[in-house]
N, C-alpha and C positions, 0 to 999 in steps of 0.2 A: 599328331596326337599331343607330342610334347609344348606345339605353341597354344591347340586351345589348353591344356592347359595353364602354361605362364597367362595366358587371357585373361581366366574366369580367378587367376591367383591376381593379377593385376588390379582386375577389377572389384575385387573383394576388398583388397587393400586401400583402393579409392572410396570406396562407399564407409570404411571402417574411419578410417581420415576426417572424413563429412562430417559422419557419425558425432568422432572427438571434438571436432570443432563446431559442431551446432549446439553439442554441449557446454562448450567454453564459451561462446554466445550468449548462452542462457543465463548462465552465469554468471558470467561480466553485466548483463543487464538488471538482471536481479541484485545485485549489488550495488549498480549503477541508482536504479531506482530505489533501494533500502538508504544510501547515501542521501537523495536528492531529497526525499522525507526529512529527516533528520537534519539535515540545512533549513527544510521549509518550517520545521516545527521549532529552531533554534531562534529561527525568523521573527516569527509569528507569536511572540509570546502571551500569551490568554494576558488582559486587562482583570485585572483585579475585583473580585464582585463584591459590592456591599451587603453587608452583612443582612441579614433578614432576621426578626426575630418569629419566632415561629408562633403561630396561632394555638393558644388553649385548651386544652380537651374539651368539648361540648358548645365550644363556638361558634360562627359559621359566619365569614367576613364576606361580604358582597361589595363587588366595587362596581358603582354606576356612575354616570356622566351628567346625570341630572340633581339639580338644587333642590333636597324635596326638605330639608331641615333650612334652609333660612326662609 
């Protein structure tokens, strides 16, 4: 009686171990990739957009490909 239970104490203790370390996996990965962002976004720095000036109340700009003014 007294070995199952050191067993079922055993093996509670092994799965509780898992448990903490599939935590600390998570983790480390989550950070890992929270890290690996922040490298790639340090990297990558956006190019600069020129400026636009913004279209007039009640206007309406069409951009087309064809010469219909010359």
């Amino acid at each position: 009686m007294a070995q199952e239970r050191n067993l079922r104490e055993a093996q509670q203790r092994k799965e509780k171990d898992l448990l903490e370390r599939g935590d600390l996996l998570k983790v480390a990965a989550t950070e890992a990739k929270h890290k690996r962002k922040l490298e790639q976004a340090r990297r990558s720095t956006p190019s600069p957009q020129p400026s636009r000036t913004p279209t007039p109340p009640g206007y309406h700009v069409t951009i087309s490909d064809s010469d219909e003014n010359e």
